[in-house]
BARORO-891215 format. One record per atom (N, C-alpha, C, CB): residue number from 1; atom name; x, y, z. Coordinates in steps of 0.02 Angstrom, whole numbers. Glycine has a CB too. Example, Ala and Ser with C-alpha at 12.3 -4.5 7.8 and 13.67 -1.06 7.14 Angstrom:
BEGIN
[1,"N",[660,-284,390]],
[1,"CA",[615,-225,390]],
[1,"C",[660,-165,390]],
[1,"CB",[565,-224,452]],
[2,"N",[642,-112,354]],
[2,"CA",[684,-53,357]],
[2,"C",[645,2,394]],
[2,"CB",[704,-30,286]],
***
This chain:
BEGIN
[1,"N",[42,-59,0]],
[1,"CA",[0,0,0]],
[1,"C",[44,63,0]],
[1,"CB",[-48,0,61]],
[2,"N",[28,102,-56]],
[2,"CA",[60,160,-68]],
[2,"C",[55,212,-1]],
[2,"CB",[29,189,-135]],
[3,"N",[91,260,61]],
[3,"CA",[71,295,84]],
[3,"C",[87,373,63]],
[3,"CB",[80,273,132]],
[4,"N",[36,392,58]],
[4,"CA",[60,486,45]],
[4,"C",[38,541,106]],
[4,"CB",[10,523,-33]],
[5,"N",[89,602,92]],
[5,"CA",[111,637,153]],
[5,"C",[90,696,122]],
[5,"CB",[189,633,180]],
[6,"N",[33,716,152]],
[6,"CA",[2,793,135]],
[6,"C",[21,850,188]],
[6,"CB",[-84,792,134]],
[7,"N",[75,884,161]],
[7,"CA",[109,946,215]],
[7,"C",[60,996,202]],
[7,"CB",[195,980,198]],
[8,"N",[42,1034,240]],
[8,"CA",[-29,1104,240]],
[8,"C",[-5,1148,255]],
[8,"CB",[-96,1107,289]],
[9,"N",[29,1199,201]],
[9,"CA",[49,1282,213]],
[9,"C",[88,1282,280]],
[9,"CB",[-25,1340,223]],
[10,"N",[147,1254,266]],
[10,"CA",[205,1265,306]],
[10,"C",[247,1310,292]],
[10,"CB",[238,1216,312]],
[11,"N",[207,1386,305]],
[11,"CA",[247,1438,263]],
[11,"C",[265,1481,319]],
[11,"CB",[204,1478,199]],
[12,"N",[315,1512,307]],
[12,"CA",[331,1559,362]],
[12,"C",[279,1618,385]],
[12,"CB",[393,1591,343]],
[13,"N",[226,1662,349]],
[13,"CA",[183,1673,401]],
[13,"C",[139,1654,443]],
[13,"CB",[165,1695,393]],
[14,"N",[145,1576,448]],
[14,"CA",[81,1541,499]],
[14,"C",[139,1513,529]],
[14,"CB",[8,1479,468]],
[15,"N",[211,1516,529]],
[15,"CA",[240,1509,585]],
[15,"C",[270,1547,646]],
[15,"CB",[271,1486,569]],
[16,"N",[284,1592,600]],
[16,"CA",[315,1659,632]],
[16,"C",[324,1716,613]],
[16,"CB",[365,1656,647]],
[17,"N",[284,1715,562]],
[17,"CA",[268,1778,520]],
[17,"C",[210,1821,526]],
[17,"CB",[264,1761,460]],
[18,"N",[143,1845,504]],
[18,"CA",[97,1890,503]],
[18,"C",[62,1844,550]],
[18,"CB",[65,1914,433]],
[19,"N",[53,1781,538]],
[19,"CA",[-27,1730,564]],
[19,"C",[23,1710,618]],
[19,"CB",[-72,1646,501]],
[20,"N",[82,1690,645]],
[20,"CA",[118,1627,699]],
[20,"C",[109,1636,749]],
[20,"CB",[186,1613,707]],
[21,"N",[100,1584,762]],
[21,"CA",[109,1545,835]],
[21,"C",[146,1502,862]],
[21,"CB",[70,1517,850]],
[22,"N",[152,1511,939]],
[22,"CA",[203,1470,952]],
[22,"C",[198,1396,975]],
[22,"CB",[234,1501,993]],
[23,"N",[143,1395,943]],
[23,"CA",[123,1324,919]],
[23,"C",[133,1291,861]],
[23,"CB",[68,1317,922]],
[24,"N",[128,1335,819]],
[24,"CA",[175,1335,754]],
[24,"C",[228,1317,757]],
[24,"CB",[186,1386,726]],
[25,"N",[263,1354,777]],
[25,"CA",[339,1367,780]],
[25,"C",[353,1281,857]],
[25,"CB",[361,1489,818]],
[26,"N",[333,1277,871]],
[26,"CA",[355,1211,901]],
[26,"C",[333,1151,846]],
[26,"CB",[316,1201,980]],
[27,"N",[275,1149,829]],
[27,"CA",[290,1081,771]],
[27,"C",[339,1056,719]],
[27,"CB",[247,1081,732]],
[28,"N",[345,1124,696]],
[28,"CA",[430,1120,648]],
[28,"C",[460,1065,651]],
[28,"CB",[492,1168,672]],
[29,"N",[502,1055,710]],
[29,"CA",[538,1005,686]],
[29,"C",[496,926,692]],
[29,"CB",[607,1010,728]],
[30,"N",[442,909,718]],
[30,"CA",[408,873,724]],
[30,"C",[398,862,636]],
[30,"CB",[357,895,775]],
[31,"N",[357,910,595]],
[31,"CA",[339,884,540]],
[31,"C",[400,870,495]],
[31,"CB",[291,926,512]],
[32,"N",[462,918,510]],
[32,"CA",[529,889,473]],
[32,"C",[545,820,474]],
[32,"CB",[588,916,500]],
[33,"N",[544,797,509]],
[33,"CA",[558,730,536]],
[33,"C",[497,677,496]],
[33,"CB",[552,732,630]],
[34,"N",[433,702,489]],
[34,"CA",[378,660,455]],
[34,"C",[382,669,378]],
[34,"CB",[302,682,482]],
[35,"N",[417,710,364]],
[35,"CA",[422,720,288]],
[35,"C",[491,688,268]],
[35,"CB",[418,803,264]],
[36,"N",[530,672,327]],
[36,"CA",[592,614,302]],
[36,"C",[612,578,308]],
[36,"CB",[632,611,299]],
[37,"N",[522,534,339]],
[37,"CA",[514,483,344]],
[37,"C",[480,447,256]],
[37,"CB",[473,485,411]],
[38,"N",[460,493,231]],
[38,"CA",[428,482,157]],
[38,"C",[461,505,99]],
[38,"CB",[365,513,149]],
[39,"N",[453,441,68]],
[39,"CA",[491,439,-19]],
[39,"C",[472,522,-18]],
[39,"CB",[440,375,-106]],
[40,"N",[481,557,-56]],
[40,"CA",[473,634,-79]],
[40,"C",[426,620,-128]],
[40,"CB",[541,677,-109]],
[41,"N",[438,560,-164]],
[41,"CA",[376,559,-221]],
[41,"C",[296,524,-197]],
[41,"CB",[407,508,-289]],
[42,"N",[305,526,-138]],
[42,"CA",[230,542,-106]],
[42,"C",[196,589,-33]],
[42,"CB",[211,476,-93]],
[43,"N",[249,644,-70]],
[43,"CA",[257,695,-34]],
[43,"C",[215,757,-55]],
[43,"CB",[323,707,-32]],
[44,"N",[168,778,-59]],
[44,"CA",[125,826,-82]],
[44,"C",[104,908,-13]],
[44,"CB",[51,768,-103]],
[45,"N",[134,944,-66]],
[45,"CA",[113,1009,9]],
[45,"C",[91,1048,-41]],
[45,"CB",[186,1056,71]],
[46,"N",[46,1119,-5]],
[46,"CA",[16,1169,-25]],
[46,"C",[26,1215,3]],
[46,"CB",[-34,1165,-28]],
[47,"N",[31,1277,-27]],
[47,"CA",[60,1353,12]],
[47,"C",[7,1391,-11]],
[47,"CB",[143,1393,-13]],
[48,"N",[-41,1414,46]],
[48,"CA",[-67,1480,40]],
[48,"C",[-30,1521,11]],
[48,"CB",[-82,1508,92]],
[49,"N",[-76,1544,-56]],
[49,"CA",[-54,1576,-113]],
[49,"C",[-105,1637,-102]],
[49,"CB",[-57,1529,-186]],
[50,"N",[-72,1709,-84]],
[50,"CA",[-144,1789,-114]],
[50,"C",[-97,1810,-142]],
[50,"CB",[-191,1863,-55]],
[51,"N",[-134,1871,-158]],
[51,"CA",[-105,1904,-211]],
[51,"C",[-97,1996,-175]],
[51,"CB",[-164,1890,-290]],
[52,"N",[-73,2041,-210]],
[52,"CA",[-76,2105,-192]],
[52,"C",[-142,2132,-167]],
[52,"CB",[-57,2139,-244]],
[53,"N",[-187,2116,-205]],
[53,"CA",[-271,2128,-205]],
[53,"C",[-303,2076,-132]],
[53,"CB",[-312,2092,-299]],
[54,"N",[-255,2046,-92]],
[54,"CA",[-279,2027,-44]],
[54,"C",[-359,2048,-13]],
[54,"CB",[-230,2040,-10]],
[55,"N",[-330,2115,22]],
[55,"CA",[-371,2144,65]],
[55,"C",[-439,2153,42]],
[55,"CB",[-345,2202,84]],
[56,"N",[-450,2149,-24]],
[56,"CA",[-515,2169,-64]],
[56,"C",[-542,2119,-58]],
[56,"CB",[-516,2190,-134]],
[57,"N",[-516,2059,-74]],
[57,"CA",[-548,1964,-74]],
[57,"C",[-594,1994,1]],
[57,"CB",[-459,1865,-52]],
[58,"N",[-658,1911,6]],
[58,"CA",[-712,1870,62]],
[58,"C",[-621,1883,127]],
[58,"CB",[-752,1741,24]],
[59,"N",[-585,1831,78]],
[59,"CA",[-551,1833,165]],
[59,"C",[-524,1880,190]],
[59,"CB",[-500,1790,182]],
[60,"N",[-514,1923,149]],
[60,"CA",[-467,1985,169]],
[60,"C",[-506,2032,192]],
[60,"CB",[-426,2016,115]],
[61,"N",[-573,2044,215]],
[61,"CA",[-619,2049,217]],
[61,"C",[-629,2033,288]],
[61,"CB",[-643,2022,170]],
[62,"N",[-625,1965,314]],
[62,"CA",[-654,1928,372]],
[62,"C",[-588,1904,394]],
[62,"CB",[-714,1869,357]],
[63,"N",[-523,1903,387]],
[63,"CA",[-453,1914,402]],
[63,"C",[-418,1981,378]],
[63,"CB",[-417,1859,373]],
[64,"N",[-425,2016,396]],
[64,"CA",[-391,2088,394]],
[64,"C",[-336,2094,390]],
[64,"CB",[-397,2125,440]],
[65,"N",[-271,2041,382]],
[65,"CA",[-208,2040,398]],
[65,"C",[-162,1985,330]],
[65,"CB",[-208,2012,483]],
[66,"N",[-139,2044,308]],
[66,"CA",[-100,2018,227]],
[66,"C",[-31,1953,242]],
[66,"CB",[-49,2110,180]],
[67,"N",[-53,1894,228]],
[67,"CA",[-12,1851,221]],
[67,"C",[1,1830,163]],
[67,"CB",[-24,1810,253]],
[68,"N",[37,1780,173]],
[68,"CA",[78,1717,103]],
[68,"C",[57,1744,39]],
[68,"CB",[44,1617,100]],
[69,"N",[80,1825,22]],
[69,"CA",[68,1851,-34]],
[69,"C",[124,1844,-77]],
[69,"CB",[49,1912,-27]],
[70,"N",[94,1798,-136]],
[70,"CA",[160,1775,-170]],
[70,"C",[221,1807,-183]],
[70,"CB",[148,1759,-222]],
[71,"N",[263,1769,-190]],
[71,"CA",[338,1808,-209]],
[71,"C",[367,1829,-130]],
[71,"CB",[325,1895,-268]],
[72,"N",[342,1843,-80]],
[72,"CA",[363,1857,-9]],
[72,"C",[389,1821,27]],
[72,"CB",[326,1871,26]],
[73,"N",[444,1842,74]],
[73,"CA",[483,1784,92]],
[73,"C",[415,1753,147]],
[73,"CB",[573,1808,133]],
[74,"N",[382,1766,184]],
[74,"CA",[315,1759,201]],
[74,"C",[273,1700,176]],
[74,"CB",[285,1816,181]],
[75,"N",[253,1701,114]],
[75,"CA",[219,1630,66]],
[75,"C",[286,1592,53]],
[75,"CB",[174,1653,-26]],
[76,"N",[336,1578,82]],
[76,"CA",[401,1529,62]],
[76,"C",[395,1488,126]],
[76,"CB",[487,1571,51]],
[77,"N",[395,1408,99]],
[77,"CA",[412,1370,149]],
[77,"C",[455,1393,204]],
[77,"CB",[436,1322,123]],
[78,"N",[431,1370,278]],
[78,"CA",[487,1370,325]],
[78,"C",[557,1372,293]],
[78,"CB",[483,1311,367]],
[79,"N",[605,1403,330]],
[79,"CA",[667,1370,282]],
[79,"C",[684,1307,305]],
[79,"CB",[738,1412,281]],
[80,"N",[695,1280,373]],
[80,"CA",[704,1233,392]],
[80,"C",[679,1167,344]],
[80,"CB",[682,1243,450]],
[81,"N",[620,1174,313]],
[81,"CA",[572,1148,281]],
[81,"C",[603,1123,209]],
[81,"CB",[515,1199,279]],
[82,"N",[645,1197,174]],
[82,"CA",[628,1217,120]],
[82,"C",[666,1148,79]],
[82,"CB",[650,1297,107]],
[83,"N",[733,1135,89]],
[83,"CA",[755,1072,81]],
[83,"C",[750,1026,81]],
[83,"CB",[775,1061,91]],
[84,"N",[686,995,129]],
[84,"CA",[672,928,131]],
[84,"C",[610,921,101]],
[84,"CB",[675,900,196]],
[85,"N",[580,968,73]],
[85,"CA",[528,966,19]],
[85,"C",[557,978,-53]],
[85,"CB",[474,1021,33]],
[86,"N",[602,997,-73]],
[86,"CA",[622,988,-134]],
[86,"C",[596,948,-184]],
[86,"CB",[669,974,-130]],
[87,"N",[575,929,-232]],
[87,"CA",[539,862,-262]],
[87,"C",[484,851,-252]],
[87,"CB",[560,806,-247]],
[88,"N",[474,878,-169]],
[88,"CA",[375,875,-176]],
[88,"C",[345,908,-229]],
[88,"CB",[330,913,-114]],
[89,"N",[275,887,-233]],
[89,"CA",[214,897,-276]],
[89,"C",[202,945,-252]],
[89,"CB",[159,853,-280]],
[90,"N",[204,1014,-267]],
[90,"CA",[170,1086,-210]],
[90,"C",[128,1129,-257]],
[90,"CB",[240,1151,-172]],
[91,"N",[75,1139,-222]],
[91,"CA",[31,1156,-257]],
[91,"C",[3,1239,-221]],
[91,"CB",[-20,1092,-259]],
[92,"N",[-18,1275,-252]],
[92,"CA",[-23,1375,-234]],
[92,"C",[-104,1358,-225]],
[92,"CB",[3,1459,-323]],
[93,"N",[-126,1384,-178]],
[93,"CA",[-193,1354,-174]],
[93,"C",[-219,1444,-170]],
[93,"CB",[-212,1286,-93]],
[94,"N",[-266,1479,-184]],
[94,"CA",[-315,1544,-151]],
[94,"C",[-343,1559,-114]],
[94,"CB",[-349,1563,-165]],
[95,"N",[-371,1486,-91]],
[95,"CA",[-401,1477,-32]],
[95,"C",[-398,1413,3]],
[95,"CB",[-460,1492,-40]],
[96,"N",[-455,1418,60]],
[96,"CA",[-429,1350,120]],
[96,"C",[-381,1269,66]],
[96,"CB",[-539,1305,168]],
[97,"N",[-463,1262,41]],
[97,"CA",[-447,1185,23]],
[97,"C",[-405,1191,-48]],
[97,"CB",[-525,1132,13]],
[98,"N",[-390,1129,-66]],
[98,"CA",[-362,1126,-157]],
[98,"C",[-397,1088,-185]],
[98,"CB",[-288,1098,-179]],
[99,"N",[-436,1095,-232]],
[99,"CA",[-473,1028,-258]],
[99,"C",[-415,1010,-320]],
[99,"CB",[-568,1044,-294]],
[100,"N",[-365,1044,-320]],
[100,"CA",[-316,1008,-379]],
[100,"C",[-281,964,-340]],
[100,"CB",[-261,1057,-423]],
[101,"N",[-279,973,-294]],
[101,"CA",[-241,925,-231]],
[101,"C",[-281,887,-253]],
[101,"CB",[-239,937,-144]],
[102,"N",[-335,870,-209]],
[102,"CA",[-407,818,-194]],
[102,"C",[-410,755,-265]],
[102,"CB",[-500,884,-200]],
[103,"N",[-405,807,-317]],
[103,"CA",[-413,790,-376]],
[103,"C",[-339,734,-409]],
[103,"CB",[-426,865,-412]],
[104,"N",[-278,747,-409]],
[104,"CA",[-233,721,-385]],
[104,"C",[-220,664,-365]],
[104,"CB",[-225,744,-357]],
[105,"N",[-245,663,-294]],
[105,"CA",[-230,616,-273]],
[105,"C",[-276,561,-285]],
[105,"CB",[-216,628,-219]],
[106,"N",[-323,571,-288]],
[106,"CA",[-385,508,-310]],
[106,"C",[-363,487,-380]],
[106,"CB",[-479,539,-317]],
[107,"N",[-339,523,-433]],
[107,"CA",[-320,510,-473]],
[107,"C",[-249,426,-461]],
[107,"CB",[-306,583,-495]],
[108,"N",[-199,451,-418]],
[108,"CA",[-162,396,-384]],
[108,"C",[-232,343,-348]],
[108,"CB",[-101,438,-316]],
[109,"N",[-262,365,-307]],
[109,"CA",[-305,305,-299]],
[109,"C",[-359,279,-342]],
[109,"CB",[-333,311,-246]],
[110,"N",[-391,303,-394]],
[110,"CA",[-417,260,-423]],
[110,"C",[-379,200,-462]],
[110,"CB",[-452,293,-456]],
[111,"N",[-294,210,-457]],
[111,"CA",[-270,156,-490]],
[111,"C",[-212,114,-432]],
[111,"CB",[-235,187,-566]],
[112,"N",[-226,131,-369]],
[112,"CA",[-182,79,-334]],
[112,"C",[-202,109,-240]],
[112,"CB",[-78,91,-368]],
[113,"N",[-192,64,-201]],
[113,"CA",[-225,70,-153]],
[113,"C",[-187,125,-105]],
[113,"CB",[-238,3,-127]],
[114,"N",[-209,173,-93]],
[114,"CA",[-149,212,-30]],
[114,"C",[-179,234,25]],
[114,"CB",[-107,282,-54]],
[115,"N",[-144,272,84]],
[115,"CA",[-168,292,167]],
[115,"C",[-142,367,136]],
[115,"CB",[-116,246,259]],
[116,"N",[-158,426,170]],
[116,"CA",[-155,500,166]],
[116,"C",[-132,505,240]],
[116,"CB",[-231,544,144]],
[117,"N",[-86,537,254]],
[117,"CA",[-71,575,305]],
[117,"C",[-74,630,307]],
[117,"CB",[-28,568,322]],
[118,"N",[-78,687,349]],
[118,"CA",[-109,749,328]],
[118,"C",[-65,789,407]],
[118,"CB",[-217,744,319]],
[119,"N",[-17,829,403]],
[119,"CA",[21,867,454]],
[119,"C",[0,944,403]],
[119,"CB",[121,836,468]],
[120,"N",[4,996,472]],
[120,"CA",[4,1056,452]],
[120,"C",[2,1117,475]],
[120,"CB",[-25,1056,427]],
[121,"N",[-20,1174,454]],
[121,"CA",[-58,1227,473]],
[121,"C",[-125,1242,430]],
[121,"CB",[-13,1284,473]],
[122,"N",[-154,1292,451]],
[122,"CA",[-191,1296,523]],
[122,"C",[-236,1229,531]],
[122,"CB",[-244,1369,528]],
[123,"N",[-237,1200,580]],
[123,"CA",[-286,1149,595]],
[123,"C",[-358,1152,603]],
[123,"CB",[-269,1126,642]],
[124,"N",[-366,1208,612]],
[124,"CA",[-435,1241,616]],
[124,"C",[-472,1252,519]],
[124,"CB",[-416,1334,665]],
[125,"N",[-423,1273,503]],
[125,"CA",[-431,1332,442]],
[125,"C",[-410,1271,382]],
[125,"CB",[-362,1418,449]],
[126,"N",[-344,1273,362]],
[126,"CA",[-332,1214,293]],
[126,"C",[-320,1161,321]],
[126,"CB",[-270,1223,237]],
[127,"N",[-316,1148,351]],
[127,"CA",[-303,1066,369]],
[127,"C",[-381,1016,368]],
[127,"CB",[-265,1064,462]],
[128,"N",[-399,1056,415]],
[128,"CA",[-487,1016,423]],
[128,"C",[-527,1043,337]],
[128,"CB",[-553,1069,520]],
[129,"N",[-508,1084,329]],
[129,"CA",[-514,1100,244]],
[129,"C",[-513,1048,193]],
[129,"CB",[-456,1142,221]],
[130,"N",[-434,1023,184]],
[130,"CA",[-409,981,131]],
[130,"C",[-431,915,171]],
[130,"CB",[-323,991,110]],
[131,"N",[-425,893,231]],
[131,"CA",[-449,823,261]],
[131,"C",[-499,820,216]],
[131,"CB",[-473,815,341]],
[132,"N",[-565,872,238]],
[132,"CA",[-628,845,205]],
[132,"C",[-635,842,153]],
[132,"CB",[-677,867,216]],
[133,"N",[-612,898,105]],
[133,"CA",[-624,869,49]],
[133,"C",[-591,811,18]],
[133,"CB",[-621,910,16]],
[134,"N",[-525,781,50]],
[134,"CA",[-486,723,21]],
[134,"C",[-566,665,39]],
[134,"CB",[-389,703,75]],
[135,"N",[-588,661,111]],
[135,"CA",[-627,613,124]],
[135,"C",[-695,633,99]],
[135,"CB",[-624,596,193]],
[136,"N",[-695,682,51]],
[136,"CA",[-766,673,1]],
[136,"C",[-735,642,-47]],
[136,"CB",[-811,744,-30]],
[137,"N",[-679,664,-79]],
[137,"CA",[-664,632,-141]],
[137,"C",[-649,565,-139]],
[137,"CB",[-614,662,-171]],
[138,"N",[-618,530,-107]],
[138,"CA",[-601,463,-97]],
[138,"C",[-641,446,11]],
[138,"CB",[-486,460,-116]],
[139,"N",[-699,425,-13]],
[139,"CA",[-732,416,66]],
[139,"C",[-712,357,86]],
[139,"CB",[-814,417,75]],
[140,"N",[-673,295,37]],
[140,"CA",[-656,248,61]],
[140,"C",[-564,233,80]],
[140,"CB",[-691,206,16]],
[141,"N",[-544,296,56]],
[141,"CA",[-463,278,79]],
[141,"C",[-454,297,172]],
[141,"CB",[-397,342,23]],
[142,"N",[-402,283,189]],
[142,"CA",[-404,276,259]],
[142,"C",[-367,368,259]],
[142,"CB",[-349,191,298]],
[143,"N",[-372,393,280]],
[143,"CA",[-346,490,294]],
[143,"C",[-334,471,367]],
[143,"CB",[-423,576,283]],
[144,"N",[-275,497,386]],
[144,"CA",[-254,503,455]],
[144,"C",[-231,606,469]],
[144,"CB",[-173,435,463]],
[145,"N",[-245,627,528]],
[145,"CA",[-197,666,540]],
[145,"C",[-147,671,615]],
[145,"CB",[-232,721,526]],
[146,"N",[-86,713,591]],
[146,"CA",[-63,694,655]],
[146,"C",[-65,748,705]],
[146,"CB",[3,668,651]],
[147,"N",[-91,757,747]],
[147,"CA",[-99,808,776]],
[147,"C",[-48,860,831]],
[147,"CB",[-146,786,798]],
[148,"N",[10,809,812]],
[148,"CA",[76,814,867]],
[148,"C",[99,873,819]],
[148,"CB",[142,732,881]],
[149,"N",[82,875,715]],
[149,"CA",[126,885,695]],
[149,"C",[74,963,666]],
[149,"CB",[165,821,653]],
[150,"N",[36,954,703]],
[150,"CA",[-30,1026,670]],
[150,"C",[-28,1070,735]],
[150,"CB",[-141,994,652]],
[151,"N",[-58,1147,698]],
[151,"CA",[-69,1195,757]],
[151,"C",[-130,1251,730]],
[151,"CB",[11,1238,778]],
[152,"N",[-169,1250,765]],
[152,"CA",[-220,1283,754]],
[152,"C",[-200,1368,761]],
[152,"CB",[-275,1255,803]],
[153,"N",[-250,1402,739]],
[153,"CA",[-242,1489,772]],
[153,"C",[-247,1471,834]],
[153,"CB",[-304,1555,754]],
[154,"N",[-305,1441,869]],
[154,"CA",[-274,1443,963]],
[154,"C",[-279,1361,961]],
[154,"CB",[-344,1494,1047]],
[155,"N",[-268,1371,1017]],
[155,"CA",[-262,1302,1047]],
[155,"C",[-333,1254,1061]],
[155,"CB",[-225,1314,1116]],
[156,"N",[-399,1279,1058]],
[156,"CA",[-440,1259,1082]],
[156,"C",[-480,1268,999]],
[156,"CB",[-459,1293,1154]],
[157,"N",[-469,1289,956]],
[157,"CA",[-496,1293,899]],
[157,"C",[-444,1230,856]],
[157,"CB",[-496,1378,872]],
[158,"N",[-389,1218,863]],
[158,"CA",[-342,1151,850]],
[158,"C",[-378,1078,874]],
[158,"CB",[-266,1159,897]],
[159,"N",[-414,1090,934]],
[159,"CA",[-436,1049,982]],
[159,"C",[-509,1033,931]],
[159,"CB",[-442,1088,1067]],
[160,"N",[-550,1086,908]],
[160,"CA",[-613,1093,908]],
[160,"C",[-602,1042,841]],
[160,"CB",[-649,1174,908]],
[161,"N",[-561,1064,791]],
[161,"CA",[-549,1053,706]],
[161,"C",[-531,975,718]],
[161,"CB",[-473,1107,660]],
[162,"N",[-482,960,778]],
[162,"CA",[-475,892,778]],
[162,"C",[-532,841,778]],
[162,"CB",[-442,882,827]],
[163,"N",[-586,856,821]],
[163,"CA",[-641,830,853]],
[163,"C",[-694,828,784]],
[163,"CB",[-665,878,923]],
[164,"N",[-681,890,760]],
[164,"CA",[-740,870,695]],
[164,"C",[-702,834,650]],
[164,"CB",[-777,939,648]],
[165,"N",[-654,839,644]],
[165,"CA",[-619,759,594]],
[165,"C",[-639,691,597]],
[165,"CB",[-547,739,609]],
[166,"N",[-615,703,669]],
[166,"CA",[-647,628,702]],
[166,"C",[-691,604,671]],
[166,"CB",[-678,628,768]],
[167,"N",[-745,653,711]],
[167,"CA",[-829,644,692]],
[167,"C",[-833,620,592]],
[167,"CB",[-880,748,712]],
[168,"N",[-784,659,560]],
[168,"CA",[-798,642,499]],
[168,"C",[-742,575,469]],
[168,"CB",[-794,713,460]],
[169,"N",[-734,543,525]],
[169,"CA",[-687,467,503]],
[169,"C",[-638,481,485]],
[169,"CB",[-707,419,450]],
[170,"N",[-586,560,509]],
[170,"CA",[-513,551,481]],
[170,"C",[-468,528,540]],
[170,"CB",[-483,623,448]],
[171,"N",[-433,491,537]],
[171,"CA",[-413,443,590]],
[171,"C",[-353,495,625]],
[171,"CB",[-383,359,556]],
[172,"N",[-353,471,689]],
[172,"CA",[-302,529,743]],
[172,"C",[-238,453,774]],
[172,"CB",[-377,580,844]],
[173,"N",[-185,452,744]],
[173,"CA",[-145,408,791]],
[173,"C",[-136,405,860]],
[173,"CB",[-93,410,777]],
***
């Protein structure tokens, strides 16, 4: 069984940049370590991708605060990060979820059997995002996340995003 490793906007403003926390910033080396544990070629991450015109967008709007605006050292992988993703599949997403992700990867499973692991940021925000839509698109592959290796905006909204996973069958080690 094939396993693949879905990293979620491990970018320097949701670590320590405009959005971080220091919940953030403690998983780091936790998810380093889970991404080199996996071939790279089933290594798939996504970077919150805006643009200049941020502030005008729904989210910019109902988040007031300009992040991972492309080209910024800000939307660039952790650096710690930036090396051991090399070769990943990375995909610029606009908003929470990716359905080119989603899309993707079912594509790999409609032709051979695999497990999804899913580490990230925000746990609240893209993580419980891309979970669900991976477990609409494929409702029968097994989705895990790890929660040692995620961090919500607070701590009790990390807590909350975990619990509705659950509830929606994405498995917690």
């Amino acid at each position: 069984m094939r396993k693949i490793l879905v990293v979620i906007d491990m970018q320097k403003d949701f670590i320590d940049g405009a959005l971080g926390t220091k919940e953030a910033v403690a998983i780091v080396p936790a998810v380093l370590e889970k991404i080199k544990s996996y071939d790279i070629k089933d290594v798939f991450a996504t970077k919150d991708t805006h643009h200049p015109d941020y502030m005008g967008t729904q989210e910019g709007h109902n988040l007031p605060v300009e992040h991972c605006i492309e080209g910024t050292e800000g939307w660039e992988f952790d650096k710690s990060l930036q090396e051991a993703l090399e070769g990943a599949r990375v995909y610029n997403k606009p908003t929470f979820g990716s359905t080119e992700l989603a899309k993707d990867i079912k594509a790999i499973a409609d032709t051979e059997e695999i497990e999804i692991e899913m580490v990230g940021l925000c746990t609240d925000i893209c993580v419980v995002s891309n979970a669900l839509m991976l477990k609409a698109f494929m409702p029968e592959v097994k989705i895990s996340v790890d929660p040692s290796c995620c961090a919500g905006v607070t701590v009790e909204k990390h807590e909350a995003a975990l619990e509705t996973m659950r509830s929606c069958q994405i498995q917690m080690p």
